[in-house]
ROLUM-555027 format. One record per residue: residue number from 1; residue in three letters; x, y, z of N, C-alpha, C in turn. Coordinates in steps of 0.02 Angstrom, whole numbers, always signed. Example, Ala and Ser with C-alpha at 12.3 -4.5 7.8 and 13.67 -1.06 7.14 Angstrom:
<sites>
{site 1, "ala", {+660, -284, +390}, {+615, -225, +390}, {+660, -165, +390}}
{site 2, "ser", {+642, -112, +354}, {+684, -53, +357}, {+645, +2, +394}}
</sites>
This chain:
<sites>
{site 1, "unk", {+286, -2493, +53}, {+340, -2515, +11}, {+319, -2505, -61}}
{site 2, "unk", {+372, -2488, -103}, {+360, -2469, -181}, {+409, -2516, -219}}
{site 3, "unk", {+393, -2536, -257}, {+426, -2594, -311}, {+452, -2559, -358}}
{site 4, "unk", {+503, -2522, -364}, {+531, -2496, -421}, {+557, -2524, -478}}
{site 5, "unk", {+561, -2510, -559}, {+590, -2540, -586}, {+657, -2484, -603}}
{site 6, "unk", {+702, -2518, -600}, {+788, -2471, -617}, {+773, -2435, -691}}
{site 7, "unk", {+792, -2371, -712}, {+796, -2348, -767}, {+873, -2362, -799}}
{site 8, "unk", {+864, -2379, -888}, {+918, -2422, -897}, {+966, -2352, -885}}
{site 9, "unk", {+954, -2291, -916}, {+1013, -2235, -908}, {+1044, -2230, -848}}
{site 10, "unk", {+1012, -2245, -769}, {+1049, -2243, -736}, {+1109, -2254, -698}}
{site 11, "unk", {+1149, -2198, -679}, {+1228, -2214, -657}, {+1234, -2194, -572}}
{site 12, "unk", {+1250, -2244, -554}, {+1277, -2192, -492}, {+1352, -2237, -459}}
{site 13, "unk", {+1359, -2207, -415}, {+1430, -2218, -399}, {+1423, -2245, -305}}
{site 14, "unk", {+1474, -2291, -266}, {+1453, -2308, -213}, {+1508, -2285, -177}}
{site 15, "unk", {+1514, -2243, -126}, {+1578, -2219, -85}, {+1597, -2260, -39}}
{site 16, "unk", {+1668, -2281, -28}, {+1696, -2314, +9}, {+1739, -2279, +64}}
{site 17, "unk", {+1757, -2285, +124}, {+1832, -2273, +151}, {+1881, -2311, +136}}
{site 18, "unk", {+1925, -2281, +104}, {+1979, -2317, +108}, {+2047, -2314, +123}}
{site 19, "unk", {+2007, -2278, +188}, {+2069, -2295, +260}, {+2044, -2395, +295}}
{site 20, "unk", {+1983, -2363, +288}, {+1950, -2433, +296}, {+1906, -2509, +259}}
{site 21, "unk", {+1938, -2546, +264}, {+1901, -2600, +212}, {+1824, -2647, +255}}
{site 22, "unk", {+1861, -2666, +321}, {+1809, -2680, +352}, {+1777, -2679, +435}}
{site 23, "unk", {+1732, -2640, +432}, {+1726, -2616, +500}, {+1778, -2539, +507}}
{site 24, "unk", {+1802, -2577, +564}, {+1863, -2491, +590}, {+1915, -2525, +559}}
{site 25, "unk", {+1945, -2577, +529}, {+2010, -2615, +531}, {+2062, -2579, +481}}
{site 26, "unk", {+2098, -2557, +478}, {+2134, -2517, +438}, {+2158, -2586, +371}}
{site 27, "unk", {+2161, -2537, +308}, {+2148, -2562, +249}, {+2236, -2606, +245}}
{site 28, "unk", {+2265, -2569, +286}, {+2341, -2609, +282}, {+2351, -2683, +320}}
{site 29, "unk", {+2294, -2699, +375}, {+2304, -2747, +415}, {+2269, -2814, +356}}
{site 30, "unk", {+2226, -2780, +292}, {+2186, -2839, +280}, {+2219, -2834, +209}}
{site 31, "unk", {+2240, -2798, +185}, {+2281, -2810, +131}, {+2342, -2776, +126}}
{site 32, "unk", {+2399, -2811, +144}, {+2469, -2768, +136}, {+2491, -2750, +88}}
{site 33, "unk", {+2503, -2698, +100}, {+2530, -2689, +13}, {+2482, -2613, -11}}
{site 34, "unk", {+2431, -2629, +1}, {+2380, -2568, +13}, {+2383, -2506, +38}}
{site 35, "unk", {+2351, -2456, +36}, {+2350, -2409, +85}, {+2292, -2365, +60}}
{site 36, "unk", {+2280, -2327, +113}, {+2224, -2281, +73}, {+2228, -2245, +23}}
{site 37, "unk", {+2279, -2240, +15}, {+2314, -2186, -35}, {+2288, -2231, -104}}
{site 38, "unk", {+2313, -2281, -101}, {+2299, -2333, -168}, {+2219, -2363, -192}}
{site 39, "unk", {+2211, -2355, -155}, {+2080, -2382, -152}, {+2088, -2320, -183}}
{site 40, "unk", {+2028, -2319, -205}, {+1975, -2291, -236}, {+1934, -2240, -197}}
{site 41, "unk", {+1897, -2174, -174}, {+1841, -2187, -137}, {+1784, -2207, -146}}
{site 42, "unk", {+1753, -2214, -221}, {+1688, -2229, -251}, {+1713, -2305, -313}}
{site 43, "unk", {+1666, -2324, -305}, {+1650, -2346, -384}, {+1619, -2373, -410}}
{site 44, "unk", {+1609, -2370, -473}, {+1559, -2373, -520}, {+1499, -2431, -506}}
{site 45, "unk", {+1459, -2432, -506}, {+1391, -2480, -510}, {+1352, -2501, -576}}
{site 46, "unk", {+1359, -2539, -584}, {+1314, -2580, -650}, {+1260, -2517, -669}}
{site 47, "unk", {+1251, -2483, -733}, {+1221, -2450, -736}, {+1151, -2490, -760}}
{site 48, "unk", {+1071, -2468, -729}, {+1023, -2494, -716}, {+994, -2530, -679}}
{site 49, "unk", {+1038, -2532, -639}, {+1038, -2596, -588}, {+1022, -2574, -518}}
{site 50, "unk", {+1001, -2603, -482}, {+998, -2588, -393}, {+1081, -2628, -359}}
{site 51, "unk", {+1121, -2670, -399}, {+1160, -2714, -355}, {+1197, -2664, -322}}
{site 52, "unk", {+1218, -2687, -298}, {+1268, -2659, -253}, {+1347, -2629, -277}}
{site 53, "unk", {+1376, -2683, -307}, {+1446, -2678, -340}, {+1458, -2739, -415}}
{site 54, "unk", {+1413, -2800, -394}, {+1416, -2823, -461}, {+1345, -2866, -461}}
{site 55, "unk", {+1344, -2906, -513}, {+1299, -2925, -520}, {+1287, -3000, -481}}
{site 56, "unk", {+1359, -3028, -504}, {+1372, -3092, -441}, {+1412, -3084, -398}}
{site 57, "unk", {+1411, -3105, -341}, {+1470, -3084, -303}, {+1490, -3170, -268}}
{site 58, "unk", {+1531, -3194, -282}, {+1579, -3237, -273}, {+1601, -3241, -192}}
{site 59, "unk", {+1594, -3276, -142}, {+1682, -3281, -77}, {+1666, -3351, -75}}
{site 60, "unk", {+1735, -3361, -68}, {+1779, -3416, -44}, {+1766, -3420, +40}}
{site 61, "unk", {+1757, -3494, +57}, {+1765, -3500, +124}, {+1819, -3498, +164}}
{site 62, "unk", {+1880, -3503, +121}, {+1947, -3494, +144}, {+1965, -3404, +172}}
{site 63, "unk", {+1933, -3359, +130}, {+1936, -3286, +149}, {+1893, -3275, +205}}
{site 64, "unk", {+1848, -3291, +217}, {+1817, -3257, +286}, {+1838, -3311, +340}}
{site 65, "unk", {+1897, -3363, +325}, {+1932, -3395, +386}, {+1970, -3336, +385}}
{site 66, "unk", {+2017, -3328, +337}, {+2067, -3261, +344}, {+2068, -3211, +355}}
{site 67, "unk", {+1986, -3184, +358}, {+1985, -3136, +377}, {+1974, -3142, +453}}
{site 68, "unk", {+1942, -3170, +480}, {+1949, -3202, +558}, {+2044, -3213, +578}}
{site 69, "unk", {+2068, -3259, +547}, {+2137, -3234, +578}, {+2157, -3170, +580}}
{site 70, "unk", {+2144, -3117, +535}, {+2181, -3048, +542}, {+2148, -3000, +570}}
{site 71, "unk", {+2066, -3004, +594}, {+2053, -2968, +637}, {+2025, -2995, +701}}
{site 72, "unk", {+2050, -3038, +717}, {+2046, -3086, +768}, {+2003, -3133, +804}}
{site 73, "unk", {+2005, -3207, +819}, {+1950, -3262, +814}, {+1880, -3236, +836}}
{site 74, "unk", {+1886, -3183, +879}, {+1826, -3190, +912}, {+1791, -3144, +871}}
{site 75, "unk", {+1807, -3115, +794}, {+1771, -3082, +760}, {+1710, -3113, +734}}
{site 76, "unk", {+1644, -3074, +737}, {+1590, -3111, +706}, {+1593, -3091, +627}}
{site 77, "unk", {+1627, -3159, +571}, {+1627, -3127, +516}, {+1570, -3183, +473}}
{site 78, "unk", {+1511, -3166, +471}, {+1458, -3198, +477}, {+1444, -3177, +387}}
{site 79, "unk", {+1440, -3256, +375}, {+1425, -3245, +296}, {+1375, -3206, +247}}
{site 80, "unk", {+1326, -3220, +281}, {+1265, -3174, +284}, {+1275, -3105, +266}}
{site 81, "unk", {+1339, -3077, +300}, {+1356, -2996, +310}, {+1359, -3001, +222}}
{site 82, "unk", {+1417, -3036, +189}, {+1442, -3017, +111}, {+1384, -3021, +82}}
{site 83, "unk", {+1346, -3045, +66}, {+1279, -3063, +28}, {+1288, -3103, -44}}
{site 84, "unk", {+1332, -3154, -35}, {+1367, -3187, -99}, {+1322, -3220, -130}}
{site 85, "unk", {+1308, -3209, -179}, {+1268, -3258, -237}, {+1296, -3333, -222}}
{site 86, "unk", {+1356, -3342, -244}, {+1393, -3402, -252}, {+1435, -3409, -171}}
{site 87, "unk", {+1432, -3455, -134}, {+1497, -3492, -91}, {+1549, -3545, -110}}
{site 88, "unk", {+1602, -3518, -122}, {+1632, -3588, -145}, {+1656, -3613, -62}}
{site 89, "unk", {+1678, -3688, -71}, {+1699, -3705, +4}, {+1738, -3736, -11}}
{site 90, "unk", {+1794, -3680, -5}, {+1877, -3703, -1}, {+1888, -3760, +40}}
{site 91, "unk", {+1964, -3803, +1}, {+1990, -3850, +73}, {+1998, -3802, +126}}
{site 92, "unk", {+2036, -3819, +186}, {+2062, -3791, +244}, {+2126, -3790, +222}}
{site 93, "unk", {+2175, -3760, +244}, {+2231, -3739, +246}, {+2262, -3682, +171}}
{site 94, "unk", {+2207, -3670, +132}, {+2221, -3619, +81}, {+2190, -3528, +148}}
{site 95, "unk", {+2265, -3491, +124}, {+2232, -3432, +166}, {+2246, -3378, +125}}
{site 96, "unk", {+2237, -3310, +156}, {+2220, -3247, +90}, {+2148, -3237, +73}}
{site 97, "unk", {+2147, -3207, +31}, {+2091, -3194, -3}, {+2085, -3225, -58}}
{site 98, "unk", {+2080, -3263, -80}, {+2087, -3330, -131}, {+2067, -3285, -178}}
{site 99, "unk", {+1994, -3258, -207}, {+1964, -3233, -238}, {+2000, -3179, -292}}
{site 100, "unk", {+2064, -3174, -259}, {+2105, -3120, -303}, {+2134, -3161, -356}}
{site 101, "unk", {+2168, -3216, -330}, {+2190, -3261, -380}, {+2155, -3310, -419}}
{site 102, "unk", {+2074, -3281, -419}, {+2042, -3332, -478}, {+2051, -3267, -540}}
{site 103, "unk", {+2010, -3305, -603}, {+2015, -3258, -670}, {+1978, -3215, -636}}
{site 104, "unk", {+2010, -3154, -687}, {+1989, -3075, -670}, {+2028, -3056, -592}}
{site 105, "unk", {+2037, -3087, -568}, {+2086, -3057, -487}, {+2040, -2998, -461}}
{site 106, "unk", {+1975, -3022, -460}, {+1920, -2963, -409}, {+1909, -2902, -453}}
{site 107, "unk", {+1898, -2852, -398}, {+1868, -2790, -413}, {+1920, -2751, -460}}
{site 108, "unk", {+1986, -2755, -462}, {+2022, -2730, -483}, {+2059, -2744, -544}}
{site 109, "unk", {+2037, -2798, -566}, {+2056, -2855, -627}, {+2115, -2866, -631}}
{site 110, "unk", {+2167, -2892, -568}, {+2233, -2890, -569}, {+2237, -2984, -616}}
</sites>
């Protein structure tokens, strides 16, 4: 194993499907309104950085209930998988992706 340190000039870019958001599940079942046509396939990464997509990454416990309702209970959507800096722990009965409707509205700054 090698311990790298990030060079600050560096850029790179992270490819997505976006027929698909998670797993095989088509991008329309988890966000309507969506389609592949509308994602992105890449994007941008903190330049210097190793993260992934940002530097914090935020979920709500209310979204990976919702995401279990829409791709169905017996999905293993195991927190661990997102790698969230922060958990907030929603009441119960808020559903969606909550995370869109805090400031900034996500990846897309809606």
């Amino acid at each position: 194993m090698v311990l790298e340190r990030a060079q600050p000039d560096q850029r790179h870019r992270a490819a997505i499907d976006p027929a698909t958001v998670f797993g095989d599940v088509p991008v329309e079942t988890l966000k309507p309104g969506d389609t592949a046509a509308t994602l992105p396939d890449s994007f941008a990464l903190p330049p210097g950085t190793f993260f992934d997509a940002a530097s914090i990454h935020v979920l709500a416990s209310g979204t990976l209930a919702h995401l279990r309702t829409l791709i169905g209970e017996d999905a293993q959507v195991d927190l661990r998988r997102f790698r969230p800096n922060i958990v907030i722990d929603t009441e119960s009965g808020l559903e969606g992706f909550l995370e869109d409707d805090w400031l900034g509205g996500g990846p897309r700054g809606r």
